[in-house]
C-alpha positions as a Markdown table, in Angstrom:
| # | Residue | x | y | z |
|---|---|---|---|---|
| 1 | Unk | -14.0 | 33.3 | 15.5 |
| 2 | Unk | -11.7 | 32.5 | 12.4 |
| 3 | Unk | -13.9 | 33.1 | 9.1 |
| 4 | Unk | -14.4 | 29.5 | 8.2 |
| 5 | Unk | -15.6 | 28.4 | 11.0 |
| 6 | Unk | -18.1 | 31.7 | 11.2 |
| 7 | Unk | -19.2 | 30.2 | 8.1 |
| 8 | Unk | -19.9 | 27.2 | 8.4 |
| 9 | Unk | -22.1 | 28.0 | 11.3 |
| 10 | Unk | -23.8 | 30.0 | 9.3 |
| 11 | Unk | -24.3 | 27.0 | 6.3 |
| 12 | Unk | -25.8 | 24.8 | 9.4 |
| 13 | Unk | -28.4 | 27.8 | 10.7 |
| 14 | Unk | -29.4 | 28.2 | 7.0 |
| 15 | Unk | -30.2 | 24.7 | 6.6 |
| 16 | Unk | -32.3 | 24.4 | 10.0 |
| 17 | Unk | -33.7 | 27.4 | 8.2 |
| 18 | Unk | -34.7 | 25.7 | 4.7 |
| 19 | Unk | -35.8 | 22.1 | 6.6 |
| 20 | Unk | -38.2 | 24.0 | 9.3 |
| 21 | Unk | -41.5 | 23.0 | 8.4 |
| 22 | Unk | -43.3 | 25.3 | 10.5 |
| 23 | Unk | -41.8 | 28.4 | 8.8 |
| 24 | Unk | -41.2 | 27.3 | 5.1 |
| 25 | Unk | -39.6 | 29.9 | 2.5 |
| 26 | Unk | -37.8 | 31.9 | 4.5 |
| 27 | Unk | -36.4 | 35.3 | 2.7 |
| 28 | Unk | -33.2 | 36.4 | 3.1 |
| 29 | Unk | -33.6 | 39.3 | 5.5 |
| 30 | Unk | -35.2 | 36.1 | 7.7 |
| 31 | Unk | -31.8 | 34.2 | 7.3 |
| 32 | Unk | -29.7 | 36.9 | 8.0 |
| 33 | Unk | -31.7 | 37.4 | 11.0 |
| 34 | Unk | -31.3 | 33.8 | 12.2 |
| 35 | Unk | -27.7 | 33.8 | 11.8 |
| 36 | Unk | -27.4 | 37.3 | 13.7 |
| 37 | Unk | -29.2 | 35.6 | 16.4 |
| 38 | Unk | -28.0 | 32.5 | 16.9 |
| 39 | Unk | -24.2 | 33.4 | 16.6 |
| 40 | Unk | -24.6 | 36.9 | 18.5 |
| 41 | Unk | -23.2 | 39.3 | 15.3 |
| 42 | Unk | -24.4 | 41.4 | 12.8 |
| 43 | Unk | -24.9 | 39.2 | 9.4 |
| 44 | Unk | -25.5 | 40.8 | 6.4 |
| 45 | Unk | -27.7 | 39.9 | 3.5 |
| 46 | Unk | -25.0 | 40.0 | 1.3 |
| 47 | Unk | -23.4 | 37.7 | 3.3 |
| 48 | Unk | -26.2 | 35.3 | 3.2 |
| 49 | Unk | -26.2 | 35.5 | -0.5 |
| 50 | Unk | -22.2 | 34.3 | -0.4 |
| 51 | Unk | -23.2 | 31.7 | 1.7 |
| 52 | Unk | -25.9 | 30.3 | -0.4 |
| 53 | Unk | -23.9 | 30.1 | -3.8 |
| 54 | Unk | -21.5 | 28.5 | -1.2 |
| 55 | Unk | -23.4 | 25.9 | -0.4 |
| 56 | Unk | -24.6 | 25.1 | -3.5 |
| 57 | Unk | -21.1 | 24.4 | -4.8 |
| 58 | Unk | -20.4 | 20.6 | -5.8 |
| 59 | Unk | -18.4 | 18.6 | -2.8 |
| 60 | Unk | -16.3 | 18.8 | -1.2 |
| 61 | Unk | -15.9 | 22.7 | -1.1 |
| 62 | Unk | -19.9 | 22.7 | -0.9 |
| 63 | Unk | -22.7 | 20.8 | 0.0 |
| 64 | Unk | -24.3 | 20.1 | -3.1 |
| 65 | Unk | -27.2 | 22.2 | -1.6 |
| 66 | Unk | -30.4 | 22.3 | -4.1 |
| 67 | Unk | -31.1 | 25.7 | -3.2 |
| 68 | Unk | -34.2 | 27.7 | -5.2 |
| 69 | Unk | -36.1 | 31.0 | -4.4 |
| 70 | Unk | -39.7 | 30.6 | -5.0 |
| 71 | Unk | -40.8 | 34.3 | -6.7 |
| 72 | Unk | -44.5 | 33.3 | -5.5 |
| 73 | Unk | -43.5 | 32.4 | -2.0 |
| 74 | Unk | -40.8 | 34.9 | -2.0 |
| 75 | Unk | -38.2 | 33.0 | -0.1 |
| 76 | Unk | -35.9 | 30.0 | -0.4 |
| 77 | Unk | -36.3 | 26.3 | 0.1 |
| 78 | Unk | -34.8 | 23.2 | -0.8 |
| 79 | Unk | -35.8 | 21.8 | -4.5 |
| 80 | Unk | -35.0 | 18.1 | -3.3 |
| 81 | Unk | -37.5 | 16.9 | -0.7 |
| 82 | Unk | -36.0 | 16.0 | 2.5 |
| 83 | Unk | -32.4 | 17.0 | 1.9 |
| 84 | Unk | -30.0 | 18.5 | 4.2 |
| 85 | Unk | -26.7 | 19.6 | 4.3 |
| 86 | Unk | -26.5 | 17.3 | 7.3 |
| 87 | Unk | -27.8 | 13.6 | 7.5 |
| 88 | Unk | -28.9 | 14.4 | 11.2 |
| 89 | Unk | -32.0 | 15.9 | 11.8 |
| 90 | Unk | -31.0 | 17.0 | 15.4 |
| 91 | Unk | -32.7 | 20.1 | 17.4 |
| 92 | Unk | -30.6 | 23.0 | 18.6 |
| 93 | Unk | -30.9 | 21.5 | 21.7 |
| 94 | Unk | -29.7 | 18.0 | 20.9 |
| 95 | Unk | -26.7 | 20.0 | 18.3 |
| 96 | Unk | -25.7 | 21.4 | 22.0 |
| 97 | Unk | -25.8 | 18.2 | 23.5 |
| 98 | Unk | -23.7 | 16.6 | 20.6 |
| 99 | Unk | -20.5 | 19.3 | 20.8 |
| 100 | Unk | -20.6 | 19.5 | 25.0 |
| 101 | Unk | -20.3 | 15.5 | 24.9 |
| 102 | Unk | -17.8 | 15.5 | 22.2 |
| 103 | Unk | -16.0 | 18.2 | 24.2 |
| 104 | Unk | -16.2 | 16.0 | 27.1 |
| 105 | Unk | -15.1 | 13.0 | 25.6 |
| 106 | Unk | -11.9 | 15.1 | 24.4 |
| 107 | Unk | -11.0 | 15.7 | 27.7 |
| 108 | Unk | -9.7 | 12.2 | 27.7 |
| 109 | Unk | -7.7 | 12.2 | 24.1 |
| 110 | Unk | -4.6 | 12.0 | 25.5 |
| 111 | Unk | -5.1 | 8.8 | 27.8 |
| 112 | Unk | -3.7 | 6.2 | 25.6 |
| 113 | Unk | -6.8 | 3.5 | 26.2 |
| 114 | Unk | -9.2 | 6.6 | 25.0 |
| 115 | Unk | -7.3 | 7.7 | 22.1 |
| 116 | Unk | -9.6 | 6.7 | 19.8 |
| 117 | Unk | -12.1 | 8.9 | 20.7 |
| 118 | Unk | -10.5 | 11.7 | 19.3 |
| 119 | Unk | -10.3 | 10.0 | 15.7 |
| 120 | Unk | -13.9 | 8.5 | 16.3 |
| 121 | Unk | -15.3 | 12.2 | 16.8 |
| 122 | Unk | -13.1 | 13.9 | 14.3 |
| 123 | Unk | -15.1 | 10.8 | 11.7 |
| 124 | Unk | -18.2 | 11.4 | 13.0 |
| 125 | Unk | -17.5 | 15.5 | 12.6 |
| 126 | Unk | -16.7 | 15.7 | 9.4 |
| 127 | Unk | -19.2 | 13.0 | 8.2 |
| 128 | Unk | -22.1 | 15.0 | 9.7 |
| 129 | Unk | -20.9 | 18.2 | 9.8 |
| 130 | Unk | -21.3 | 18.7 | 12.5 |
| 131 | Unk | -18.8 | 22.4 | 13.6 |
| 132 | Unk | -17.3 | 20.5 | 16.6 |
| 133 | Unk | -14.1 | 21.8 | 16.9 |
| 134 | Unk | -12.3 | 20.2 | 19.5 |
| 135 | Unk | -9.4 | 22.5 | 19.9 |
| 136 | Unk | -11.7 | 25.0 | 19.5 |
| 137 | Unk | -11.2 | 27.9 | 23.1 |
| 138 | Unk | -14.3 | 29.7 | 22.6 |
| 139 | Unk | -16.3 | 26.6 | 24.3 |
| 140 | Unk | -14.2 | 26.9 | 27.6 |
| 141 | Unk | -15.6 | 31.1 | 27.8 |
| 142 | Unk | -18.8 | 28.9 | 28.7 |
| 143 | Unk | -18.6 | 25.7 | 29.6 |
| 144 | Unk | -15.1 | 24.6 | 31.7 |
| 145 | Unk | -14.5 | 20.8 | 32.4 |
| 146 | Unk | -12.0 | 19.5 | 35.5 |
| 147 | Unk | -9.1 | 18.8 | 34.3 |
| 148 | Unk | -6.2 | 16.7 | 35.9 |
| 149 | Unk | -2.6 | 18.8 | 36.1 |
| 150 | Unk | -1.4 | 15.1 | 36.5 |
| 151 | Unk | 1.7 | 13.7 | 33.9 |
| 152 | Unk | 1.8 | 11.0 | 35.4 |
| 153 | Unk | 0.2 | 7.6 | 35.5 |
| 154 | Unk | -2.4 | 7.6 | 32.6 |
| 155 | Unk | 0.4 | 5.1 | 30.7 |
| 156 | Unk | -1.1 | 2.2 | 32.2 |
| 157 | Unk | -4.6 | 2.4 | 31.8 |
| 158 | Unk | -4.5 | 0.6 | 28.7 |
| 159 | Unk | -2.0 | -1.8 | 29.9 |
| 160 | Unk | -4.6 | -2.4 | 32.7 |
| 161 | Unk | -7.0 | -2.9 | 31.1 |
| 162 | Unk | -5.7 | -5.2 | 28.6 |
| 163 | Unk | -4.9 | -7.8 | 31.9 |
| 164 | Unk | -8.1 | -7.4 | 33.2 |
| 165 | Unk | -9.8 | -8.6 | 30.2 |
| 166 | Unk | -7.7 | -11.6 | 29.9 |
| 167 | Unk | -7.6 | -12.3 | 33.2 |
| 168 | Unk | -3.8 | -11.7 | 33.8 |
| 169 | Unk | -1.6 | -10.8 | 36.3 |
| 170 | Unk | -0.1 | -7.7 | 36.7 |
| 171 | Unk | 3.9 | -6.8 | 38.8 |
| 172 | Unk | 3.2 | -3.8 | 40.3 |
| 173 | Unk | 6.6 | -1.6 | 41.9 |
| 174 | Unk | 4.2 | 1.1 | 44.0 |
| 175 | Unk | 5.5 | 4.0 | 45.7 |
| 176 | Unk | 3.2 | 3.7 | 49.1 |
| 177 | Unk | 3.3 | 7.6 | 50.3 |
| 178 | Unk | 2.1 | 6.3 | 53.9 |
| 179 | Unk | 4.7 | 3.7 | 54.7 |
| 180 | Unk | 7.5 | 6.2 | 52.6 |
| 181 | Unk | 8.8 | 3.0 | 50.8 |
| 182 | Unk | 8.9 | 1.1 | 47.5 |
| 183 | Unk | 6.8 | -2.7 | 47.7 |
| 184 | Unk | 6.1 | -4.4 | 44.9 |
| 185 | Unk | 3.1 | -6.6 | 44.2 |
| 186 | Unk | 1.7 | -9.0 | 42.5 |
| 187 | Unk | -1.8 | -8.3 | 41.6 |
| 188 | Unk | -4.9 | -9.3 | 39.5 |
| 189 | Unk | -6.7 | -6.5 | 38.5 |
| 190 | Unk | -10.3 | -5.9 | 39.0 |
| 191 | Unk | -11.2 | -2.3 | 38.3 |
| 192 | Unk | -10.2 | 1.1 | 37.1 |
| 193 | Unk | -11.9 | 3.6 | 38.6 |
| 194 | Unk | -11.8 | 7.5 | 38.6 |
| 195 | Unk | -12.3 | 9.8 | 41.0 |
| 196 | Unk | -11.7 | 13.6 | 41.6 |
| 197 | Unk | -9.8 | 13.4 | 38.2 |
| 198 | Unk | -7.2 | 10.7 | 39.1 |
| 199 | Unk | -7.4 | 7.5 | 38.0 |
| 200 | Unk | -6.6 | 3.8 | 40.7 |
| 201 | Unk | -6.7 | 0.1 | 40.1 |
| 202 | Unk | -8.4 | -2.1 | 42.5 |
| 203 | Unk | -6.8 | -5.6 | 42.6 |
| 204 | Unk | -7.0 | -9.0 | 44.2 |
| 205 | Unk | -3.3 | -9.4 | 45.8 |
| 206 | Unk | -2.7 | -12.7 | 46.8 |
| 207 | Unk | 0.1 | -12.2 | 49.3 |
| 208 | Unk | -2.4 | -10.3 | 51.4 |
| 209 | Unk | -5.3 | -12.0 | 50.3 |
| 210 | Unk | -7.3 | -9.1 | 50.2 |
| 211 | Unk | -8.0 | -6.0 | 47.3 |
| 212 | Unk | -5.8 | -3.7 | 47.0 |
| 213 | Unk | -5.9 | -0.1 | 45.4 |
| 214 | Unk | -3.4 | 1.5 | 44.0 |
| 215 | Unk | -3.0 | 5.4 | 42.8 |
| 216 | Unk | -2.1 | 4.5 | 38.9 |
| 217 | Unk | 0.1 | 8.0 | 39.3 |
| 218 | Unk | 2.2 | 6.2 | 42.3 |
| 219 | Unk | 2.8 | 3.1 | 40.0 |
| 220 | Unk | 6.1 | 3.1 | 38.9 |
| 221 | Unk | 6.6 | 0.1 | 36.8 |
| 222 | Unk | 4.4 | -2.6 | 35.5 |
| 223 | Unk | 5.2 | -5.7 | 34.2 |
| 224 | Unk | 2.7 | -8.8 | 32.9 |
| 225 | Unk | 2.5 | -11.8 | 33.3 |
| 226 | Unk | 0.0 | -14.3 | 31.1 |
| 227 | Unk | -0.7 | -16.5 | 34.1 |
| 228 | Unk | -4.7 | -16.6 | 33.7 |
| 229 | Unk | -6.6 | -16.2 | 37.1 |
| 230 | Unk | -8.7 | -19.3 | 37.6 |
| 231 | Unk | -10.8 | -17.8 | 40.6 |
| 232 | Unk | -12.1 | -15.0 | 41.9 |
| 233 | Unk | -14.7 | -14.5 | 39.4 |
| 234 | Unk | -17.3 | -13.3 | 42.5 |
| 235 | Unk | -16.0 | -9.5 | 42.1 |
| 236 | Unk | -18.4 | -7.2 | 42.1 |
| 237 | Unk | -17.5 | -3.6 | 41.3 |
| 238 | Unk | -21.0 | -2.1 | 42.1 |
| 239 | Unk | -20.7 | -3.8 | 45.8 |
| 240 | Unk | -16.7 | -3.2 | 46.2 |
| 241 | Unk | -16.8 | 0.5 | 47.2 |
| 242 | Unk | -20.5 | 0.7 | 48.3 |
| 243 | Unk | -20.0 | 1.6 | 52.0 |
| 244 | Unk | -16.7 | 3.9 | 51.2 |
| 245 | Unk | -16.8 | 7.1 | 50.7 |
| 246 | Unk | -14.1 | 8.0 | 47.9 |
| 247 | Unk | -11.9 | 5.6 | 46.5 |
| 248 | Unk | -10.7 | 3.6 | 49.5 |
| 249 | Unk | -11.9 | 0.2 | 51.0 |
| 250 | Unk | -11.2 | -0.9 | 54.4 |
| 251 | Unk | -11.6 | -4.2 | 55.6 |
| 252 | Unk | -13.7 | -3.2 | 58.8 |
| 253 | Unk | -17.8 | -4.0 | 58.4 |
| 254 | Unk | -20.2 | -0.9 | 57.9 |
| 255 | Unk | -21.5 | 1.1 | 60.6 |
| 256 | Unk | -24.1 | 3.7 | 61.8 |
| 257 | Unk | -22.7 | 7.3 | 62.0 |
| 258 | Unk | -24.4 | 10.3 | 63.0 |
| 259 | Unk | -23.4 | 13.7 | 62.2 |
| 260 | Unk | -24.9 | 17.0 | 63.4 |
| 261 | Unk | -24.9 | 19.2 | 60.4 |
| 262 | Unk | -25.2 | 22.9 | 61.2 |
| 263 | Unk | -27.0 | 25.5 | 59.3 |
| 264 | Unk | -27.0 | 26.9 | 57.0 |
| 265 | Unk | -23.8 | 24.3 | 55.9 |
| 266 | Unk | -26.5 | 21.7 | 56.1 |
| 267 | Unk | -28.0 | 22.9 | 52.4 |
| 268 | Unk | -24.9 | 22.1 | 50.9 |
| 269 | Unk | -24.7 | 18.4 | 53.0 |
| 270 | Unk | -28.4 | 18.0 | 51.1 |
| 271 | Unk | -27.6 | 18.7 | 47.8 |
| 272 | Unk | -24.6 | 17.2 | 47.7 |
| 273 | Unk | -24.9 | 13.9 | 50.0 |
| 274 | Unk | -22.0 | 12.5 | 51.9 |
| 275 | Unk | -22.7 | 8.9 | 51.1 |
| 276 | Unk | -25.5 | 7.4 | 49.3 |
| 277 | Unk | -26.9 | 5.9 | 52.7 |
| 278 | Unk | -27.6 | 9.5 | 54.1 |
| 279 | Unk | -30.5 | 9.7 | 55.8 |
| 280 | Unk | -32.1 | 13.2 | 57.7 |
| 281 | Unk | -33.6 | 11.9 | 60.9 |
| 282 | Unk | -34.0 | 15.3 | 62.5 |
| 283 | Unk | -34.6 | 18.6 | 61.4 |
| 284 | Unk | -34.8 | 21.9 | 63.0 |
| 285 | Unk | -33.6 | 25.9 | 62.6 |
| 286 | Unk | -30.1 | 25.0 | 63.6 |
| 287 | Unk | -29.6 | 22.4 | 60.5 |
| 288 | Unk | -30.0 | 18.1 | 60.3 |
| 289 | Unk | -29.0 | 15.6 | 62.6 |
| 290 | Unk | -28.0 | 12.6 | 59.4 |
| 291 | Unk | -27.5 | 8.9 | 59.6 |
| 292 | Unk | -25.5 | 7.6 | 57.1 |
| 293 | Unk | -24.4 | 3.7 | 57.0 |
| 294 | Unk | -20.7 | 3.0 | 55.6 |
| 295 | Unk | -17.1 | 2.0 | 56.4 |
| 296 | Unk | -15.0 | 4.9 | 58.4 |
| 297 | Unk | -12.1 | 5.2 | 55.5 |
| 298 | Unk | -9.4 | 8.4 | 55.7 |
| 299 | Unk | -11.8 | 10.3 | 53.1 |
| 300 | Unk | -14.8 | 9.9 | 55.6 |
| 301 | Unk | -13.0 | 12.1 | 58.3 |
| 302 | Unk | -11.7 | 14.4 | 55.2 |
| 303 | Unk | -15.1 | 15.2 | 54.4 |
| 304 | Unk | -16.1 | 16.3 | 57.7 |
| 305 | Unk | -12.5 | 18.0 | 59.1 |
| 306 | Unk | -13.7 | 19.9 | 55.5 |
| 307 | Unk | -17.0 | 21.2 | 56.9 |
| 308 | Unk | -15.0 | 22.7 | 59.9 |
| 309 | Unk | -17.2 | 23.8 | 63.1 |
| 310 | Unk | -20.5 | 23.4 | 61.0 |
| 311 | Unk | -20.0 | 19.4 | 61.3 |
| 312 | Unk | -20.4 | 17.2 | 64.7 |
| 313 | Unk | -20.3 | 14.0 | 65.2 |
| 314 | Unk | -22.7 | 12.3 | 67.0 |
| 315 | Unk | -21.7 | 8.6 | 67.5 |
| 316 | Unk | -19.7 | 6.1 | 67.1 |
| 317 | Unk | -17.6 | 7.4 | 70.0 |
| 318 | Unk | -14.6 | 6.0 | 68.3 |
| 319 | Unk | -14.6 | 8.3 | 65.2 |
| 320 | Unk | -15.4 | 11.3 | 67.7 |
| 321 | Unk | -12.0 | 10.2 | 69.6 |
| 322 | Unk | -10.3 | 9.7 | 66.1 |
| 323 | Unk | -11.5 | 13.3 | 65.7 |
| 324 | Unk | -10.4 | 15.1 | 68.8 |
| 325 | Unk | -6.5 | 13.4 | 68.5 |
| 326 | Unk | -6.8 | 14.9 | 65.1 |
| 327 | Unk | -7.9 | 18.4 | 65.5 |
| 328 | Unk | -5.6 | 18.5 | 68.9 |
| 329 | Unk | -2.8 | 18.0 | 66.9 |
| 330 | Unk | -3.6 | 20.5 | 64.3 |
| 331 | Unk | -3.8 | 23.1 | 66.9 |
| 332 | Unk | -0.9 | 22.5 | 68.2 |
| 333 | Unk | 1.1 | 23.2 | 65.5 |
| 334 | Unk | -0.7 | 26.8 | 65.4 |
| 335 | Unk | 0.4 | 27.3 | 69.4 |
């Protein structure tokens, strides 16, 4: 850990230190301790006594600190009631809290539409003091977000998002993977949503008269258009994807399907539900029998081609067909 940073970790464990009220007038063998503790190295005393002087240097290469020893208490404390190197009075907890969100948030710097959050944290760090560093790779020894390997696509969140505000309509050329052909469309957008680290746009296109999503990394132009919708104000986002699993709609109505979950896969199926409509009707030392209510989408049959021979399904007999073409093709290609 560089030196200044060390430090400064230090100056914030000194001031929790001076401002606990439960153990006031701490001595400096107490401090050193603290720091030794709480940043897993030896600290001196000496060192404590660097930092202290440190701190009470005038801004901005100190804090101003109003640091004292008290002979009759022998230990240190803060001569100005209530001060703090730091105007939040946070818990270690909620300090832990602080720098994992931050981190989190960071994930997302380079996405132009969330730019700012990188210059709003970067304020709010140095205005608190708060030791976020947010290139900082000692945080990913403990804590790793998902990251996207994607380079593509992010460029029209903003531009997205902008239309959907104003209620504008967006020229779309898509590259549809599944049909292997270029279609472009003209769409009012609706929603961004994310999920498993890419990013789609769900939009009302009126040539089908239907919504629409579209893989923003698929997109490869996008132009708009200020024509203002003047309908379709009766989208809701919470209701759009509420019988899918995943990201894609289907047109089809919601139906009953029941899986037979084996053990001991069926722990994993309970902790981590299929769909939020899951249901266990049955339950015995050879796993669940589950009901779940939703559209049958191309991420459904994912899910349970995924849990291999620990997954059957029970009904609808048409997804257990769809199923059997499926894994009779796959074995073929292994004969």
């Amino acid at each position: 850990m560089p030196k200044i940073k060390s430090a400064v970790n230090r100056y914030h464990i000194i001031d929790a230190c001076l401002t606990n009220r439960q153990k006031p007038f701490p001595s400096i063998e107490a401090l050193a301790k603290a720091c030794s503790d709480k940043i897993r190295e030896g600290i001196s005393t000496s060192t404590i006594e660097k930092d202290i002087r440190q701190m009470k240097r005038p801004r901005p290469h100190g804090y101003d600190a109003p640091i004292e020893y008290s002979k009759q208490h022998r230990g240190y404390f803060y001569a100005e009631q209530g001060f703090s190197i730091s105007d939040l009075q946070l818990s270690d907890e909620e300090w832990d809290g602080l720098r994992y969100a931050a981190n989190l948030l960071h994930q997302y710097a380079e996405v132009p539409l969330f730019k700012d959050f990188k210059q709003a944290i970067e304020k709010i760090n140095t205005r608190f003091n708060l030791m976020i560093d947010l290139e900082e790779d000692d945080f990913e020894k403990y804590i790793q977000f998902e990251t996207s390997h994607l380079t593509t696509g992010y460029q029209w969140i903003q531009q997205s998002y902008a239309a959907m505000r104003n209620r504008w309509l967006l020229n779309i050329k898509y590259d549809n993977i599944y049909k292997n052909k270029t279609q472009e469309y003209l769409v009012y957008p609706k929603l961004l949503k994310e999920h498993r680290n890419r990013w789609y746009l769900v939009g009302w296109v009126s040539d089908r008269k239907d919504y629409l999503t579209f893989a923003l990394d698929r997109i490869q132009e996008m132009q708009t258009k200020e024509v203002v919708q003047k309908h379709l104000f009766d989208f809701d986002a919470n209701k759009f994807l509420q019988h899918s699993v995943g990201i894609m709609e289907t047109a089809e109505k919601p139906v009953k399907v029941v899986l037979m979950v084996k053990s001991p896969y069926h722990k994993l199926v309970e902790l981590e539900p299929i769909h939020h409509s899951q249901k266990i009707t049955k339950q015995t030392s050879d796993g669940i029998l589950l009901e779940l209510y939703l559209n049958i989408n191309p991420e459904l049959i994912n899910t349970i081609l995924a849990m291999g021979a620990y997954c059957k399904v029970v009904q609808p007999a048409s997804l257990k067909n769809n199923l059997k073409s499926i894994l009779s093709e796959t074995l073929q290609q292994y004969q």
